[in-house]
Structure formats: structure tokens, C-alpha cells
C-alpha positions as CSV (number, residue, x, y, z in Angstrom):
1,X,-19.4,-5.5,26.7
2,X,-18.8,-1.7,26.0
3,X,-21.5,-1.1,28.6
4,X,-19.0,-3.3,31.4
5,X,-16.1,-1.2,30.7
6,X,-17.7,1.6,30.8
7,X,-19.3,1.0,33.8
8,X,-16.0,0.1,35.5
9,X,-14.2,3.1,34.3
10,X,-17.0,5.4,36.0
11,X,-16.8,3.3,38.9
12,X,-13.1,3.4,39.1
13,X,-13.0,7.4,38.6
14,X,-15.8,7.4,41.5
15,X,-13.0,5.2,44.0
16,X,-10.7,7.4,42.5
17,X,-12.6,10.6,43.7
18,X,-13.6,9.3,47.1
19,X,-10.6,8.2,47.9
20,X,-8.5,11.2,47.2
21,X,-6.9,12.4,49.9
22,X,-5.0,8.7,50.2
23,X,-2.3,8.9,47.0
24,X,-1.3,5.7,47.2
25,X,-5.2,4.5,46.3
26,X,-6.0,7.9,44.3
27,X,-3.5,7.6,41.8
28,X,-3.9,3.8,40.6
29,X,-7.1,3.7,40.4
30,X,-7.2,7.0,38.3
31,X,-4.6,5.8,36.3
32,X,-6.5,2.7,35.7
33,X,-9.5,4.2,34.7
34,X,-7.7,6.6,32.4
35,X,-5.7,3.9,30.6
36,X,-8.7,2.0,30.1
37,X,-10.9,4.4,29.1
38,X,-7.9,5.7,26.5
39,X,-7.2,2.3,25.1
40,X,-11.4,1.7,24.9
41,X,-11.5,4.5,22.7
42,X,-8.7,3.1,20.3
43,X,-10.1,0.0,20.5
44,X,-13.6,1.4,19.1
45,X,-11.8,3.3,16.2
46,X,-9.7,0.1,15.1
47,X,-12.5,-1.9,15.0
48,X,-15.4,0.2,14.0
49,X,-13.6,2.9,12.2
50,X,-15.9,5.3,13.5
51,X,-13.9,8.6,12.4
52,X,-13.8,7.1,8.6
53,X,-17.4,6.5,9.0
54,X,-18.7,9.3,9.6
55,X,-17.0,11.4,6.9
56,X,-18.8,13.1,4.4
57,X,-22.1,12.7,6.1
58,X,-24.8,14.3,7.8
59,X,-24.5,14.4,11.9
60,X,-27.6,14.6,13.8
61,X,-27.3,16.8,16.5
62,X,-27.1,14.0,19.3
63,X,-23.9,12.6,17.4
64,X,-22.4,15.9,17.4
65,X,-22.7,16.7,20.9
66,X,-21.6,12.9,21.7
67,X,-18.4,13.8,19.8
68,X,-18.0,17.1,21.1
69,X,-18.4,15.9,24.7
70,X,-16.3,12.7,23.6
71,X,-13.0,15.1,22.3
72,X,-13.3,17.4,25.8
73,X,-13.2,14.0,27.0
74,X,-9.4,13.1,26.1
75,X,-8.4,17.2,26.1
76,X,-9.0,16.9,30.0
77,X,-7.2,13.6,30.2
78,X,-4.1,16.1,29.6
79,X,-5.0,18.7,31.9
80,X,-5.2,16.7,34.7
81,X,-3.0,14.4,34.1
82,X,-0.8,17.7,33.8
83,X,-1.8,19.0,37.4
84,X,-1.9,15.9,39.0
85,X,1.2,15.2,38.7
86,X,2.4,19.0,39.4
87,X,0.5,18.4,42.8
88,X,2.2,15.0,43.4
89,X,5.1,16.8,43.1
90,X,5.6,20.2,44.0
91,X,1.8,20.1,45.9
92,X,0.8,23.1,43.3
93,X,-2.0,23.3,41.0
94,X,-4.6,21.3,43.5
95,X,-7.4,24.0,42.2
96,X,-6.9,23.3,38.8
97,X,-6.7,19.9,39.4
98,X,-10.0,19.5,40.9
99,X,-11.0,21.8,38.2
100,X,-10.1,18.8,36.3
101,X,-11.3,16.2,37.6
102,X,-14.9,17.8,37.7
103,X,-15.2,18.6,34.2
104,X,-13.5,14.9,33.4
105,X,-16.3,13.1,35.6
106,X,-19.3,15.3,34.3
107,X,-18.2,15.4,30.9
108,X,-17.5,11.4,30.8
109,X,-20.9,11.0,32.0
110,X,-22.4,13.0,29.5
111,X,-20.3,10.9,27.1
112,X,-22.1,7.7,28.8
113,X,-25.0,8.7,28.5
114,X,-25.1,10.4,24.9
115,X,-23.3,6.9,23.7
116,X,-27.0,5.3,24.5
117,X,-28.7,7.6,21.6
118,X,-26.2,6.6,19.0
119,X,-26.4,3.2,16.7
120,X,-23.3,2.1,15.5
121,X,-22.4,3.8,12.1
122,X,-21.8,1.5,8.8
């Protein structure tokens, strides 16, 4: 199942991305990738308890770039978020927002794809 939404959420940022130069598709669908990918990521903590898991014990390397990449991850959510609405609204900040948006995609991708590498802690 985490595979599906995952999925989607790239595949929603992708629409999102090809589709940017029409707001009233854009934002949505960026909006509904972002809300699902942030409540995905709350949804794995409450039910894993993945933070309180790995406490106190050794990381491979693999897990600590996943949660590196994983905590860049929600940062950018901010930053654009931040200058995507500056450029909805006073159309300023369009570099930094595409700034944004490139780090967000690779970075998610690398979170994808690390995710694969990584049994589930317990």
C-alpha cells in the first residue's frame, strides 16, 4: 500500500510540474501531493514509531542517508510552499521556487528509492 501512495504522490508532483504554467491545475495537484505525502509520513510514525525505534541504535549508512534525504524532504515542503505562494501573489520568487521544486522532486525520489533498501525497524 505504501508503494500506491507513493507512487501517486510522484505522479501527482510530475502533473503538477507539467502542468505549471496553468495555476488553476498546478496548485491542486501540488497541494494534493504535498498533503498526502505529509500526512503519509505521520501516518508511518503513529503506526510504526519509527523515530522511537531507532533510538539508541546503530544506523547503517543506507538508513542514514534515507533519513537525511527524508528530513530535506519536509524542509523543502516549506520553501516552496513559501515561494509559491509569494509567486501566486506578488509573481516574485519564481527562481527560487523552481529551485524548489527541483530539489523537492529529486530529493523525494531519492527518498523512494532509498525506502526500498530499508526493512521495517522493531
Amino acid at each position: 500500500m505504501s508503494v500506491i501512495i507513493t507512487i501517486f504522490v510522484i505522479l501527482a508532483i510530475a502533473a503538477s510540474i507539467f502542468y505549471r504554467r496553468r495555476p488553476n491545475i498546478h496548485i491542486p495537484l501540488i497541494m494534493c501531493a504535498l498533503t498526502i505525502d505529509m500526512l503519509f509520513v505521520i501516518f508511518i510514525e503513529m503506526n510504526r514509531s519509527v523515530v522511537e525505534s531507532i533510538v539508541g541504535k546503530p544506523l547503517s549508512p543506507v538508513i542514514m542517508v534515507h533519513i537525511i534525504v527524508s528530513t530535506f524532504v519536509i524542509l523543502i515542503y516549506f520553501f516552496m510552499l513559501f515561494f509559491g505562494c509569494r509567486l501566486l501573489s506578488v509573481d516574485k520568487g519564481r527562481t527560487q521556487h523552481v529551485v524548489g521544486i527541483s530539489l523537492y522532486a529529486g530529493f523525494r525520489l531519492l527518498s523512494f528509492v532509498t525506502s526500498y533498501f530499508i526493512q521495517p525497524i522493531g
